[in-house]
N, C-alpha and C positions, 0 to 999 in steps of 0.2 A: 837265320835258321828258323824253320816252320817248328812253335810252339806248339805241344800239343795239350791239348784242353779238356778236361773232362765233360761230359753229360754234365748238364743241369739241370736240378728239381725242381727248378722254380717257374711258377708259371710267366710263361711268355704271353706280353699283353701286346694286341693289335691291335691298333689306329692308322688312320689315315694323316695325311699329309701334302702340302704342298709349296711348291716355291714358285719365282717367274726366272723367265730368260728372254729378254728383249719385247716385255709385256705380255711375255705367251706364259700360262701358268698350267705348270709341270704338277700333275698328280698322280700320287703315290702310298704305299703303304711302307709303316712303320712295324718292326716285331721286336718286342724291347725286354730282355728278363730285368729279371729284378739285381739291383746294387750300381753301384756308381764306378765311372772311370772304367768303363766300359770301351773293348775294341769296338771299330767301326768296319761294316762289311755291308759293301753296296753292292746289287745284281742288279745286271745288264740283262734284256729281253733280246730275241733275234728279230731279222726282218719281220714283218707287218704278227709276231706274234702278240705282244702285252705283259704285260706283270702279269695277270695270275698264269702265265706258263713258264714261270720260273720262281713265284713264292713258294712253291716245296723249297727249296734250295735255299729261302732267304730266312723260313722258317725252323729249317737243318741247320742253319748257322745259327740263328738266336737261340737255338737252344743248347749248340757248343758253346755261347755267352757271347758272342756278339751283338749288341744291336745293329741289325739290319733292315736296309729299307729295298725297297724294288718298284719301279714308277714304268708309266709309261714313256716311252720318248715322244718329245713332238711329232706330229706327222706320221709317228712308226707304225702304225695299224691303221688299214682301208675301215675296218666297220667295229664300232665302242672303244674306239682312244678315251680314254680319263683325260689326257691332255689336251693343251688348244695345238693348232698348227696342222695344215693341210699336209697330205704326202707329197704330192708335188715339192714344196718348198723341204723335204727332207733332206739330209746328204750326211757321210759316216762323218761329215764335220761339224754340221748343226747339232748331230747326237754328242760326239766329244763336248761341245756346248756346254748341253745340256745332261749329263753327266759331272761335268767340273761342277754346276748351281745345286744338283742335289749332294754333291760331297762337300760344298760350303756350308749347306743348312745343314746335313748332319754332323760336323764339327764346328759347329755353332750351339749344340744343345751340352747341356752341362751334365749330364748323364755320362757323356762319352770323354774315352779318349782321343783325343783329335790327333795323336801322334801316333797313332795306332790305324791306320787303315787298310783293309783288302780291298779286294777290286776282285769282282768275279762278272764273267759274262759268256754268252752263250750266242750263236756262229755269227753274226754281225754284232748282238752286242759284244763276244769279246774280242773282235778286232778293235772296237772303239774303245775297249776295257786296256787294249793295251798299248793302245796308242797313248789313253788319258796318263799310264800310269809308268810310261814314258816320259812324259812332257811333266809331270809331277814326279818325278823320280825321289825326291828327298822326304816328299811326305807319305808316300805308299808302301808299305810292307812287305802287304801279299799277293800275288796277281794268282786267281785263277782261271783257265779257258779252258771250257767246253767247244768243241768242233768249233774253233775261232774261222770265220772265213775270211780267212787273206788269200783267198782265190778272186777278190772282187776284181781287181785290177786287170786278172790278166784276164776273166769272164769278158768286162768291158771292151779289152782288146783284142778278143776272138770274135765281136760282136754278136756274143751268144751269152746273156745274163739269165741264169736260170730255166733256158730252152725258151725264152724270148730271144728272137736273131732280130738286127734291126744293124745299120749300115753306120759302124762307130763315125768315118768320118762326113757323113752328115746325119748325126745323131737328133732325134726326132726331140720336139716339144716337149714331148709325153710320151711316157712309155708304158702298158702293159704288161708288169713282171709280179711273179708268186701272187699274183691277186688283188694287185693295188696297183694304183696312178705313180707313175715315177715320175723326176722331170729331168729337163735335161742337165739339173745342175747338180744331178745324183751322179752321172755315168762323169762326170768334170771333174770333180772334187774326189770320186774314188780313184778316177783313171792318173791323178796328177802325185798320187802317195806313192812313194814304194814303202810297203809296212817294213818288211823284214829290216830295213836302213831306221826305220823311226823306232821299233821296239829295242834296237842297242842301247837306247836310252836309259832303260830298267835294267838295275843289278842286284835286285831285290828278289825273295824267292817265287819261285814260281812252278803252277802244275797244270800240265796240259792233260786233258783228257779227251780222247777220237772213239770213235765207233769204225770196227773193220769192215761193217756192210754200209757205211756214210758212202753216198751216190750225188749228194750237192754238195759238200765240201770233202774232195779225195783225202785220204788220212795223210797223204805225201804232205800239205801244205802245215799241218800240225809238226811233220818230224822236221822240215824245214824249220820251224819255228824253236824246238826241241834242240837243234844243234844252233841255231843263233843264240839261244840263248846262254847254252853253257859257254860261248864262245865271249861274253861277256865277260870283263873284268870288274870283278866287285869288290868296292872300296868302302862297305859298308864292316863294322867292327868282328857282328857273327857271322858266323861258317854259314856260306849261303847255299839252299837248296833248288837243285832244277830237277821237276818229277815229271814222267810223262807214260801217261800209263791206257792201255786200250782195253773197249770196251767191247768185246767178241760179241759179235754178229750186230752190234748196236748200230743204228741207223742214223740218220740227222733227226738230232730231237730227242732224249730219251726219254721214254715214259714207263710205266712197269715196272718188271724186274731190270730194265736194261738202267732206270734212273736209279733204281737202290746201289745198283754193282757202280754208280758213278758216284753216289753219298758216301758207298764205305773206300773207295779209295781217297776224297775227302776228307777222309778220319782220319788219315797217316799226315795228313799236316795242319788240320783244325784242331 
């Protein structure tokens, strides 16, 4: 059941951060209030976006009392990655990776609860948000998704990724898509998942939130997601919550007022 949290007075302190994955070193930022035994709430970035376009979100959390971090992915951003790792070598599997090495280091710090964690991510990162938290199902809480795109697959299989068209069965080197180098072991690794099969994994609570004017990821693949998940049997002790709520006239990405109307729905389970 999604605990809900008051406001905290306390100032929230910002540090950076980092870890490796396979020698590539994952950098990130830390927002920590103050007291100990503290939940843990990690944010996921979308395709080629970055952490600062989603530390409002990680910021909003630490100040409902979690410590929160937000990094870049390897590879995830064509131009000022914080992190190492070319986009070519990216795929939503390197990022699950690299995802599981930042929720080691942050339940590794003594500050935190390490049996306490959310998962939130935003339209590729929360596909990888909830594949991770799938595949860790016993140590994750809370999962929340912003415009998750689990349209990737079937993109790949239209051979139309993002209004890049390119001929899936003899799928190129390299591909130009949203503004970055892909390779071909991005359209492999996505096209080989079926998510909706791998998210039965989580029985943990969970809250979707879509935009009705989203034009890259259709709001369909979110309620798709919305009825798998209640369709979940959860064998966890509390009453578990599936919330899924839309954000009128909101686009892919919120910013503005369309990101506040997605923070205060946030507040019915932070």
């Amino acid at each position: 059941m999604f605990g809900k949290k008051k406001n905290t007075d306390n100032q929230i302190k910002e540090s950076t951060f980092s870890c490796q994955r396979a020698g590539l070193i994952i950098r990130g930022t830390e927002f920590r209030p103050k007291g100990k035994n503290l939940p843990i709430a990690i944010v996921s970035h979308g395709l080629n976006e970055g952490q600062n376009g989603v530390k409002k979100y990680a910021q909003f959390l630490a100040e409902r009392g979690y410590v929160a971090y937000c990094f870049d992915f390897c590879g995830g951003m064509a131009e000022k990655c914080e992190s190492d790792g070319e986009t070519t070598a990216m795929t939503v599997l390197t990022e699950v990776k690299d995802l599981e090495v930042v929720m080691e280091y942050a339940k590794s710090k003594s500050h935190v609860n390490s049996n306490r964690i959310l998962l939130m991510g935003c339209s590729q990162g929360g596909y990888v948000s909830a594949y991770v938290a799938a595949k860790h199902n016993a140590e994750i809480e809370q999962l929340i998704l912003f415009f998750p795109a689990f349209c990737i697959a079937d993109m790949i299989d239209a051979g139309n990724l993002l209004g890049t068209k390119f001929n899936r069965r003899k799928a190129p080197d390299e591909l130009k898509c949203a503004g970055m180098l892909l390779g071909r072991c991005y359209l492999e690794d996505a096209y080989d998942i079926d998510i909706y099969e791998e998210i039965k994994g989580f029985d943990g609570d969970v809250l979707i939130v879509h935009g009705s004017k989203d034009k890259s990821v259709d709001i369909s693949y979110s309620e798709k997601a919305y009825e798998t998940y209640l369709g979940v049997e959860s064998k966890r002790e509390a009453p578990r919550e599936v919330l899924f709520r839309i954000v009128e006239k909101g686009k892919h990405g919120f910013d503005g007022k369309y990101a506040e109307m997605a923070m205060e729905y946030m507040k019915e389970v932070v």
